[in-house]
Structure formats: C-alpha cells, structure tokens
RODO-2510 file (C-alpha; in nm, 4 decimals, decimal comma):
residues 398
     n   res          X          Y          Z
     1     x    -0,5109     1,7121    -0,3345
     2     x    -0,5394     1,7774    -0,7011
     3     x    -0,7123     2,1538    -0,7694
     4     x    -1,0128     2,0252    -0,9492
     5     x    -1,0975     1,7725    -0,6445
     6     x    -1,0657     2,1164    -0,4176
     7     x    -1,2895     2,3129    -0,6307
     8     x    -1,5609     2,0609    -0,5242
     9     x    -1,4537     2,0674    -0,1714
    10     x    -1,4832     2,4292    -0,1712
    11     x    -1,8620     2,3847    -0,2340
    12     x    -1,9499     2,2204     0,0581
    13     x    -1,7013     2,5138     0,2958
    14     x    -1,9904     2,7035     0,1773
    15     x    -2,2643     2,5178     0,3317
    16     x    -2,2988     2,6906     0,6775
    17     x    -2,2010     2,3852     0,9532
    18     x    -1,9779     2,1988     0,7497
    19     x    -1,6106     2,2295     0,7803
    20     x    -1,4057     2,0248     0,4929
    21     x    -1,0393     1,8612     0,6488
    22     x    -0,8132     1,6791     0,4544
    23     x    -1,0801     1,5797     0,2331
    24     x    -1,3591     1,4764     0,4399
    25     x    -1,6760     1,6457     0,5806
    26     x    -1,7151     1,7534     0,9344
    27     x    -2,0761     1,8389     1,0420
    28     x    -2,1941     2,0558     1,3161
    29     x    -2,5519     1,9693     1,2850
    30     x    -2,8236     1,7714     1,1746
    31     x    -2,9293     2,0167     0,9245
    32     x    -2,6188     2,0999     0,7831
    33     x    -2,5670     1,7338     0,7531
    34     x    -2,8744     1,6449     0,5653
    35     x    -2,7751     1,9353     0,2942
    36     x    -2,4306     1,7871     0,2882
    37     x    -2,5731     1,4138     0,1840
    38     x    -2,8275     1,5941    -0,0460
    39     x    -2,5328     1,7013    -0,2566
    40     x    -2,3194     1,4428    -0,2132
    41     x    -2,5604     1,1682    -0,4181
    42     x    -2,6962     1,4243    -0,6486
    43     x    -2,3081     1,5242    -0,7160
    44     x    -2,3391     1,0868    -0,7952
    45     x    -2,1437     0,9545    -0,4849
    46     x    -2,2433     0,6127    -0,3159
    47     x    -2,3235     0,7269     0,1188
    48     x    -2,3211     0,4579     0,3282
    49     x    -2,4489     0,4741     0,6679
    50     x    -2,2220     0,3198     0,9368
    51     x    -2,5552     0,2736     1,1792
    52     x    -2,6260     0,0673     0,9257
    53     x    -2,5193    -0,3040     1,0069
    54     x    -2,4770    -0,4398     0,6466
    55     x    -2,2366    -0,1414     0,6119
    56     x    -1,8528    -0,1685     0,4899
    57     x    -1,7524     0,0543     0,7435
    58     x    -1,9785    -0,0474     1,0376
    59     x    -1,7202    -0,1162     1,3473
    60     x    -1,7950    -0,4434     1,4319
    61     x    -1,9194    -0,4949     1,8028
    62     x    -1,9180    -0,1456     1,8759
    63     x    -2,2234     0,0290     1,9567
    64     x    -2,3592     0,3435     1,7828
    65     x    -2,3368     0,5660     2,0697
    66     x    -1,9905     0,5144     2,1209
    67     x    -1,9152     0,4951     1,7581
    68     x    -2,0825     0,8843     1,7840
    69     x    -1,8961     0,9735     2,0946
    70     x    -1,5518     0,8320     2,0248
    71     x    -1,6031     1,0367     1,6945
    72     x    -1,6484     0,7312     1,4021
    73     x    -1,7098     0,8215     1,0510
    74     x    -2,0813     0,8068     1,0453
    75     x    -2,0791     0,8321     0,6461
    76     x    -1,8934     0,7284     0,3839
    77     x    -1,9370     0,8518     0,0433
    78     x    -1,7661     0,6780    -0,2543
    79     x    -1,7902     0,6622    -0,6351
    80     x    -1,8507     0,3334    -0,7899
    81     x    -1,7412     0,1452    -1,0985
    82     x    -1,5233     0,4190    -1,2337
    83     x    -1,2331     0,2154    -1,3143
    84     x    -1,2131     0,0984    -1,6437
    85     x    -0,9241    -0,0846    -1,8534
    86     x    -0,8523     0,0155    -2,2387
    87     x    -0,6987    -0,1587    -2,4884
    88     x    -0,4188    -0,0877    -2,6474
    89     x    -0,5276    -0,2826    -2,9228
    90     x    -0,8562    -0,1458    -3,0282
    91     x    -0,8833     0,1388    -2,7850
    92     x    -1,2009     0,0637    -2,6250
    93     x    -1,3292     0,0306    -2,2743
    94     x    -1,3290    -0,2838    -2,1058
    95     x    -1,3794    -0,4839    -1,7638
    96     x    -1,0839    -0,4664    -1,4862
    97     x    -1,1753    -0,8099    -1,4331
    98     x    -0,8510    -1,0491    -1,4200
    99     x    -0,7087    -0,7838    -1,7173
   100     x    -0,3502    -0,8296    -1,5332
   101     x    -0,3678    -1,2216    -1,4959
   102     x    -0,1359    -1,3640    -1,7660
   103     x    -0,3114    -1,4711    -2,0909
   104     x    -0,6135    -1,2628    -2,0370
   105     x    -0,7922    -1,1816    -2,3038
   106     x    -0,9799    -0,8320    -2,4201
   107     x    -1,3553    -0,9524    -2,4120
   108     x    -1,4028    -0,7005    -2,7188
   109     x    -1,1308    -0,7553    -2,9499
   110     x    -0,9533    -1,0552    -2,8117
   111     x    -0,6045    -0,9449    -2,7968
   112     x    -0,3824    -1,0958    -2,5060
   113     x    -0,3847    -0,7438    -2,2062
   114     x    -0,1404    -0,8809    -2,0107
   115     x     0,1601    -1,1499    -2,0382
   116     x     0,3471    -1,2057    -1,6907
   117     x     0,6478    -1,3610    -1,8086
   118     x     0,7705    -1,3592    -2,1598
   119     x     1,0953    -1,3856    -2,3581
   120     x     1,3683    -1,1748    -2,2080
   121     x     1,1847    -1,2144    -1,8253
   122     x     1,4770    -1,1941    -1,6189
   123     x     1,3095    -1,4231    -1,3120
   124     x     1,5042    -1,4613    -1,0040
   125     x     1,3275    -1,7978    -0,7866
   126     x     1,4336    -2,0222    -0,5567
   127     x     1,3517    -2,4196    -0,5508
   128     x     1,1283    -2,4934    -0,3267
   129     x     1,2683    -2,8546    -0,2331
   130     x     1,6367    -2,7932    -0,0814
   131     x     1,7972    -3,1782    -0,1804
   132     x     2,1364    -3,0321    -0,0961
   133     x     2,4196    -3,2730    -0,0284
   134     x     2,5279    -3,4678     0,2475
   135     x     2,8513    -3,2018     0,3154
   136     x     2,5998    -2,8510     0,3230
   137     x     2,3803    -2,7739     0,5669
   138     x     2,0213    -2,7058     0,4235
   139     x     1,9663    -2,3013     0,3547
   140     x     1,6685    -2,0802     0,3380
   141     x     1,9165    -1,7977     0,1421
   142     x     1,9692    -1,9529    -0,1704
   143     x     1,8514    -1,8306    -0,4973
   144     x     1,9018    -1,7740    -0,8831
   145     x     1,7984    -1,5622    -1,1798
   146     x     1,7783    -1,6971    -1,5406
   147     x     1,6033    -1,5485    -1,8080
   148     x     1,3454    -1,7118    -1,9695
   149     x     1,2864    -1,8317    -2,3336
   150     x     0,8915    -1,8780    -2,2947
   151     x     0,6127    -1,9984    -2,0630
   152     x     0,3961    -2,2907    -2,1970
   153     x     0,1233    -2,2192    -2,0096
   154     x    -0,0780    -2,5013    -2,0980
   155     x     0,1231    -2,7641    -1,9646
   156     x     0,2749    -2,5450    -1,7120
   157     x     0,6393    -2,4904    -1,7962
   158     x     0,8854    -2,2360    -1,8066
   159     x     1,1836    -2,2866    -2,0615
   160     x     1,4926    -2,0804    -1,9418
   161     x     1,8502    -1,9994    -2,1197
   162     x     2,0699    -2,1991    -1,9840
   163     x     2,2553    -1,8493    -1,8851
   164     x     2,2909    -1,8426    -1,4319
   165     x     2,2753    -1,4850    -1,3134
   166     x     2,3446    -1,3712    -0,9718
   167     x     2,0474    -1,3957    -0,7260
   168     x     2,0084    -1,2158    -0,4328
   169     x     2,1811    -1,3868    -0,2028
   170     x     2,3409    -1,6698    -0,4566
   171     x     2,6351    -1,4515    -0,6528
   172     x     2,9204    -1,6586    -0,8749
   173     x     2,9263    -1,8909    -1,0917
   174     x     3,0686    -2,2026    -0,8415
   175     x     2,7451    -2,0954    -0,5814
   176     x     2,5089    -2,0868    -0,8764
   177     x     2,6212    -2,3868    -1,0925
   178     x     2,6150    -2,6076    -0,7270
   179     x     2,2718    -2,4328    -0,6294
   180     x     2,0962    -2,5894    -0,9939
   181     x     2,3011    -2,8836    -0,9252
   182     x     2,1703    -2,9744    -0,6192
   183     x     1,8274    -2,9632    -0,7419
   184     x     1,8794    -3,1476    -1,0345
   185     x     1,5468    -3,3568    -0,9436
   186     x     1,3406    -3,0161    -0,9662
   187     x     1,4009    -2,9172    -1,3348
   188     x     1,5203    -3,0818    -1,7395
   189     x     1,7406    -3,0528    -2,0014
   190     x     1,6022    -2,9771    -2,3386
   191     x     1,6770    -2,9554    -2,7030
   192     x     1,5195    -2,7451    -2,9284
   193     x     1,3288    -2,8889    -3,1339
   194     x     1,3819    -2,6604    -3,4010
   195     x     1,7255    -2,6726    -3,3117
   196     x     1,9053    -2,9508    -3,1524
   197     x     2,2206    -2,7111    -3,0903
   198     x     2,0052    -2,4961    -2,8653
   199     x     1,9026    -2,6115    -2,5183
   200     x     1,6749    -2,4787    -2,2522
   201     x     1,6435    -2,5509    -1,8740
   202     x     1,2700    -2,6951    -1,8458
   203     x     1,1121    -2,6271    -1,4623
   204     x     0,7998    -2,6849    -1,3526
   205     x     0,5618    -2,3506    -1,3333
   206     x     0,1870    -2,3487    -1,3616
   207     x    -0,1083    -2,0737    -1,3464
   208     x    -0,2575    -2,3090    -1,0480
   209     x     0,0861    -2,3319    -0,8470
   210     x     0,1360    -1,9189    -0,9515
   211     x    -0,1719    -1,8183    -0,7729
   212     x    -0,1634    -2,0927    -0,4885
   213     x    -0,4611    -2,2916    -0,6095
   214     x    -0,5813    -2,5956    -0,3655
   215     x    -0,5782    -2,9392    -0,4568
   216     x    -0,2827    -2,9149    -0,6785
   217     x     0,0653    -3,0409    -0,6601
   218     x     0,3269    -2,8826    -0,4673
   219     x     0,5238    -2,6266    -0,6569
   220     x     0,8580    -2,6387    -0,7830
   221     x     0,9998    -2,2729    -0,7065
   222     x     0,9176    -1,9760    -0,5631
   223     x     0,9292    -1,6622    -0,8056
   224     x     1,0907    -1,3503    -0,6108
   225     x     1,0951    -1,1410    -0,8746
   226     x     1,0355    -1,1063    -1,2507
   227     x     1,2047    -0,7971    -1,5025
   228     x     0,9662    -0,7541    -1,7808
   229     x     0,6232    -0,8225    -1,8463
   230     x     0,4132    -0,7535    -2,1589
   231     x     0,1317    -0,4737    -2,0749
   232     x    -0,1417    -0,4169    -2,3420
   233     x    -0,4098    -0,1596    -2,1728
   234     x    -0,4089     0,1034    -1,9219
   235     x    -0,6456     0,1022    -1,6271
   236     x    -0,8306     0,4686    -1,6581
   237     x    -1,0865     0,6006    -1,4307
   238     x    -1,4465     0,7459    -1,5838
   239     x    -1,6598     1,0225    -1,4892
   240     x    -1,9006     1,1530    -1,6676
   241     x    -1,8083     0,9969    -2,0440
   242     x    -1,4596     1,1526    -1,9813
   243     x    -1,1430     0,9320    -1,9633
   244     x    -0,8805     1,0125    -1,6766
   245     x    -0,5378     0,8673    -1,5938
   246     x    -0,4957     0,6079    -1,3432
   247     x    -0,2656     0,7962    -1,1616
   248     x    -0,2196     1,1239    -1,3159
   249     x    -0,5543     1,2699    -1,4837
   250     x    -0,6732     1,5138    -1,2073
   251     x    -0,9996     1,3280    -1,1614
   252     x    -1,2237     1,6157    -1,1348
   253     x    -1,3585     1,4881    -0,7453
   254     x    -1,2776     1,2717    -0,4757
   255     x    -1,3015     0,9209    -0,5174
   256     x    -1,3821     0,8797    -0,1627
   257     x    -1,4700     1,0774     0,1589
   258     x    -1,5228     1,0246     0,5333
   259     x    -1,8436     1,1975     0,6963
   260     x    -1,8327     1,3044     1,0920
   261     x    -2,1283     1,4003     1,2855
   262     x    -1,9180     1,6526     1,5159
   263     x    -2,1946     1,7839     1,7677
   264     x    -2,2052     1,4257     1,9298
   265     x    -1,8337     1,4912     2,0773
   266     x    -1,7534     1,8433     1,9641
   267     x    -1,5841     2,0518     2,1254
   268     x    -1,2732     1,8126     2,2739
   269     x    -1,0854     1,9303     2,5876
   270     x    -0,6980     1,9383     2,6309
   271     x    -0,6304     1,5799     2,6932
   272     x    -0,2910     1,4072     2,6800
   273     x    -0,3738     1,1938     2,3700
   274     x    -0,5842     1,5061     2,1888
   275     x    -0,2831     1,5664     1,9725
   276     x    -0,3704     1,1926     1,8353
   277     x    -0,7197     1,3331     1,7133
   278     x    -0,5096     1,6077     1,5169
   279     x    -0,2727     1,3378     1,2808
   280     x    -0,6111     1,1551     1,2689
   281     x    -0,8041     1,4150     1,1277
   282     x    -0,5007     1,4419     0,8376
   283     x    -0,4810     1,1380     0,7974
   284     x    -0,1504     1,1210     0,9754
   285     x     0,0076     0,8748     1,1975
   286     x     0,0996     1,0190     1,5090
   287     x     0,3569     0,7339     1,6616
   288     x     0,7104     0,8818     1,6506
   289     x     0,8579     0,5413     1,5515
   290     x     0,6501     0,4598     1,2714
   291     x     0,8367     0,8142     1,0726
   292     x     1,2466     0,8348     0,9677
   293     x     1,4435     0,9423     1,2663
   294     x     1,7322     1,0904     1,1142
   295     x     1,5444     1,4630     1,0709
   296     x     1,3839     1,4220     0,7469
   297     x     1,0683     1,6182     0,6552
   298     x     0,7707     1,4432     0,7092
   299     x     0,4750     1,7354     0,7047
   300     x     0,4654     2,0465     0,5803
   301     x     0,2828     2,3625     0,6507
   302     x    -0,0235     2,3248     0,5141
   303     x    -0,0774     1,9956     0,7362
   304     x    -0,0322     2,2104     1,0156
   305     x    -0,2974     2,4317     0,8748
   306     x    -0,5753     2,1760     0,8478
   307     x    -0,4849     2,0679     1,1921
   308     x    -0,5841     2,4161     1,2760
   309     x    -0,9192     2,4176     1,1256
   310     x    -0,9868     2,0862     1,3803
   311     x    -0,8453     2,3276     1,6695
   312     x    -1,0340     2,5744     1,5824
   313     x    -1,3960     2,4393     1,5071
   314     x    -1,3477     2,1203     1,7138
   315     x    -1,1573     2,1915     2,0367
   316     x    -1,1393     2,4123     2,3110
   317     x    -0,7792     2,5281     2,2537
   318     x    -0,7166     2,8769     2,1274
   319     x    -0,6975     2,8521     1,7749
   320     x    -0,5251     3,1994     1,7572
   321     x    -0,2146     3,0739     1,9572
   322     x    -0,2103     2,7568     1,7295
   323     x    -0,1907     2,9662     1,3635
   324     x     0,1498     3,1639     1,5440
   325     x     0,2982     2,8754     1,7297
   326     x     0,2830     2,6218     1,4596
   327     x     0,4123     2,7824     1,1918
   328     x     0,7499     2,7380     1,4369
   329     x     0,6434     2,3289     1,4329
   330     x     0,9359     2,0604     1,3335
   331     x     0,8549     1,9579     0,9787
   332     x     1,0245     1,5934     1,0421
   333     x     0,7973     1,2851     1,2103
   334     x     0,8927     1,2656     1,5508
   335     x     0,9505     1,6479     1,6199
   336     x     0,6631     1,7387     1,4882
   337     x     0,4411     1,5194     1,6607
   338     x     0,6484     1,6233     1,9915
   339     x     0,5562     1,9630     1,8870
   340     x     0,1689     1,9198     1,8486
   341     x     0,1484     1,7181     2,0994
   342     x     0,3075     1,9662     2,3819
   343     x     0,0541     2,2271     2,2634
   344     x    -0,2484     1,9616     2,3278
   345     x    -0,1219     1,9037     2,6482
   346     x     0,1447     2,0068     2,8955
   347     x     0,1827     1,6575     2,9786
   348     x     0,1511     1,4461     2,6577
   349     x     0,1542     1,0969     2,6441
   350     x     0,3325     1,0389     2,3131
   351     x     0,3722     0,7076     2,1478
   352     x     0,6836     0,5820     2,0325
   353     x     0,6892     0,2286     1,9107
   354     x     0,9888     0,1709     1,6521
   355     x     0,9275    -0,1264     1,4169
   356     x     1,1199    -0,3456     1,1590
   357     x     1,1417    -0,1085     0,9259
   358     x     1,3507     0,0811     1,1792
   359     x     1,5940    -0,2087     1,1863
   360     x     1,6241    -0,2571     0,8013
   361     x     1,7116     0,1306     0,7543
   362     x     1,9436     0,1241     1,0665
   363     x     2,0710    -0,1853     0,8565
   364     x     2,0970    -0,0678     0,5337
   365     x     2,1843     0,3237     0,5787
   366     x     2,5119     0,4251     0,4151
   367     x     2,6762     0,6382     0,6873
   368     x     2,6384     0,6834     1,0403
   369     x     2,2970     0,6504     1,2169
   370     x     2,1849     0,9428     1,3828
   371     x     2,1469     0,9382     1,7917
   372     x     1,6987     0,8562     1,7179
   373     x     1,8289     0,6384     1,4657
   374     x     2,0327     0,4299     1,6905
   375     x     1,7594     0,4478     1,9690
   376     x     1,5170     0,3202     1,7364
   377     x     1,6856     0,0571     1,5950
   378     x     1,7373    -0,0765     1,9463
   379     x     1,4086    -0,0836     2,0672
   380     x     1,2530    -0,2380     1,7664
   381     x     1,5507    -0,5323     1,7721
   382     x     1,3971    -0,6098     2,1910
   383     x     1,0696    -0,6649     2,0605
   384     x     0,9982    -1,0054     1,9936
   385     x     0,7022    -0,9455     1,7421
   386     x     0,9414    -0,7297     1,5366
   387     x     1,2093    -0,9510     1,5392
   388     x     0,9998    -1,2368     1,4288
   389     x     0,8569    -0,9677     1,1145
   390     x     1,2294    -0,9309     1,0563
   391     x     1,3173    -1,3112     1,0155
   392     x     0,9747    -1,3551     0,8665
   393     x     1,1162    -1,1244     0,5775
   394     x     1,4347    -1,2882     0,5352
   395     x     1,2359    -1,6209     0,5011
   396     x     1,3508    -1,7623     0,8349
   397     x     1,1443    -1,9344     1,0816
   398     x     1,1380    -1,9581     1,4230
***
C-alpha cells in the first residue's frame, strides 16, 4: 500500500476498537464504529450501508443477520468522481466519458483523445465468414495481420497495405495468400486515388460492428489484436485540487475500503476452513490450484503479519505461537496456504481446484513441469468445465 494511503490508516489504529487489515476497518463495537464513520465522511469518503437494500454491496437474498454472523462487510466507504482525463492538447481537465472510444473528441478544446487504429496499426483479424474451398475442411485457426493505411470511419472501412504478415496461427506466405484468397467475397481491391500505382486492400469495419451494436449487419472480421493506437490524454485521479497519476501518483488515501462489524462473530474458533477467513481478510485466495505450482513466491512476510493481527484480535488461537511459527511459513501459493491452514486446524480441509490456466502453463512452460505442476495440469484437463474454458479460448466449440 503506498505510504501516504498508510499514514491515513494509521489514524484510525488509533481509535480504540478499530483494528485496520489490509486496508479495511475492523470494528469491535458500536461506539468505536460510529467514530470510525464520523471520520470516514468528514475525511470525504462515500459509506454505504449494506442493511441498506438499494446498496451496491447488499448480498442479494441474504438476510442481515447472517450477513452479520457469516462476517459481511457491513460498510463500504469509497471516493467518488476522482477520475479525471487531461488533454494533451490544452492541458485541462475533462470527462472520462467515452475519452478512449476512437474519434472522441475533448469537449473543451476539441482535439481527437483517442484514435484506435491509425496508419502503421499492425491488426491481426480473422474473417468471420470461412468460404474455404471444396478440397479444405472449414477452420476456426486461421488468421492474418496487415497493417493498415487508414480507417474511414464514416463509411466504415479499413484500407490495408497490401503487405500479409504472419498471424497467430496462419504463418507463410502460401497459408496467408490462400487464407485472403478464400475470402475474396469479404474484402476489395483499390487504387489510390491519388495514385493509381498504389493499391490498398478495402474490408469492411465499422464503429457499430466494433462495439457489437444490434440491428446492424453482420461483421466482416474479427480484430484479435491491434499494435498502435494514437493516445492524446492521460486519465489522472483528483483530490483535493491536486492532480495524481493513474497508476503511479501515491494518491494520498484509499480509494476504497471494506467496513466489518466484528462483535457480531468475533472471536472465531479453530475450525477446519478458519484458515479461509485468514487469505480473506488479505485479500488472498486461499485455493492451492488457483497459485503457480512450481514453488514460486506468492506472499511475503508482511501478509503473514496482517494475518496475525486477525489471529490475534479475531480468533481464539494464540497469537503468540502464530508471530514465531509463521515467520517459518512457505512463501509460494500452495505451501503457504498448507502452512496456515495446519495451524487453524489439525485437520484442515484445504481446497485444491486446478483450472485452465493450469493447463496453458503446463502447456506453454519451457522445461520440465514440476511433480504439482504435473498434478495440476491433470486434474484441471478431467474437468469438463475447464476443458470447455480451454476450447472456449482457442475459439472452438463444443
């Protein structure tokens, strides 16, 4: 968390019943609460109440009491309308409103923000009509790049060099010049008109078939990925008539925080799933097969710490035990959550679901898999909703 973010955490560890955790507020009481939500909108933060039902984070269906006893976020405090785009042309602050949809237009100067395709794009589609001929069997895993000239957006073409590139799955010349052939219906030959030596491949592309519009025609190919774009603002995030980076500008306090009314559930007993409320509480995923299985670090020491702070405030485990045993923890996913878990509980129920993206690294790794590797790979490939994700991926159907 960036420093000036825990500054204003460290506040609230000073309010006597409130116990900050990976960001978010845990309450002991009523009255500690009601000073925490005092400061919280005077600091200028949105709180929604999840009792209420018009609320974002209401669970729908689910009653209050158990949302209080299974341990819900009661509260939810967020900042609104800090996000801001500036542009590059005249520098000033404008609406994130459709600023990255191609064409768009600064509403103070009236410069273009964003172009999605431009000359020098290097797009690599696919048609989406497959007229191959009579002696090919009709594939899903054909595609090409070409880079394009320009896009006439108003009557929704794109003009590419005559220039085939490899695709991802289409590589050489013969494959490409027979892919375009075959769907010679789907695109046009054209002269400059400027000059007649120079010609462009024509294909249908519009803003309606981009975004997937209703009501109009079918479209011609299916964009997979596109090189260079033309970028004319930065989106920046404001608080208090300062300017911060999108990504980088050490926004002075959290954007966002949970709120958890502890006494309804507080403290929890050794359980075999309590080591699930520990990744929870840090925001952490605690099933071994959704981490790397080949040993890589996944958490880190000061993880372990916060965990510790939900030990010792929130269960009835001995908190002392925890600071010296887990500073021996595994630092990778599926040891570490082995590790945690075994100190919840002496008998542990520990989920281990590996998923397609088990399959694609087992696929892709250069190298031997490690033994978990293997494992996983396996039991993701016998489940029949992960094999259907994989084939969904790789555009096949069932």
């Amino acid at each position: 968390m960036r420093e000036a973010a825990k500054f204003m955490l460290a506040q609230f560890e000073e309010i006597d019943g409130v116990i900050v955790i990976a960001g978010d507020l845990y309450i002991k009481n009523q009255a500690a609460l009601d000073i925490a939500l005092a400061k919280l909108r005077e600091i200028g933060y949105q709180v929604d109440d999840s009792r209420d039902p018009e609320s974002c984070s209401r669970q729908d269906g689910t009653s209050i009491e158990t949302m209080e006893k299974n341990g819900y976020s009661m509260w939810y405090a967020h900042l609104k309308d800090i996000r801001r785009g500036k542009c590059k042309s005249c520098g000033q602050l404008i609406s994130t409103a459709g600023i990255r949809c191609h064409g768009h237009k600064c509403e103070k100067c009236g410069a273009v923000t964003y172009r999605e395709i431009v000359n020098g794009s290097r797009v690599r589609f696919s048609f989406e009509k497959k007229a191959v001929s009579d002696t090919e069997e009709q594939s899903d895993w054909r595609d090409i790049t070409m880079v394009v000239h320009h896009w006439d957006t108003k009557n929704g073409y794109i003009y590419f060099y005559p220039r085939l590139l490899d695709g991802y799955y289409c590589k050489g010349q013969e494959k490409l010049c027979k892919y375009l052939d075959d769907h010679r219906d789907s695109w046009q030959e054209i002269r400059s008109i400027k000059d007649k030596r120079v010609r462009f491949i024509r294909v249908k592309y519009s803003h309606q078939q981009r975004y997937g519009f209703k009501g109009v025609e079918a479209p011609v190919i299916r964009v997979s990925d596109n090189s260079k774009h033309f970028w004319n603002h930065d989106i920046v995030e404001v608080w208090e008539g300062k300017e911060y980076d999108e990504f980088f500008g050490n926004f002075p306090v959290p954007q966002s925080l949970s709120i958890y009314e502890a006494w309804h559930w507080a403290p929890l007993s050794s359980s075999p799933t309590l080591h699930r409320k520990l990744f929870s509480s840090i925001h952490q995923v605690s099933d071994q097969g959704y981490y790397y299985q080949d040993g890589r670090r996944a958490f880190d020491e000061r993880m372990f710490a916060e965990m510790g702070k939900f030990v010792r405030h929130f269960t009835s485990l001995d908190a002392d035990l925890w600071d010296i045993k887990s500073r021996r923890f595994r630092l990778d996913g599926p040891g570490g959550i082995e590790d945690v878990a075994n100190f919840c509980h002496p008998r542990s129920e520990v989920m281990n679901r590996p998923n397609v993206g088990n399959i694609l690294i087992g696929l892709t790794k250069k190298g031997p898999l490690t033994e978990r590797e293997m494992a996983a790979v396996v039991d993701a490939a016998r489940d029949d909703g992960q094999r259907d994700i994989l084939m969904g991926i790789f555009g096949k159907k069932k």
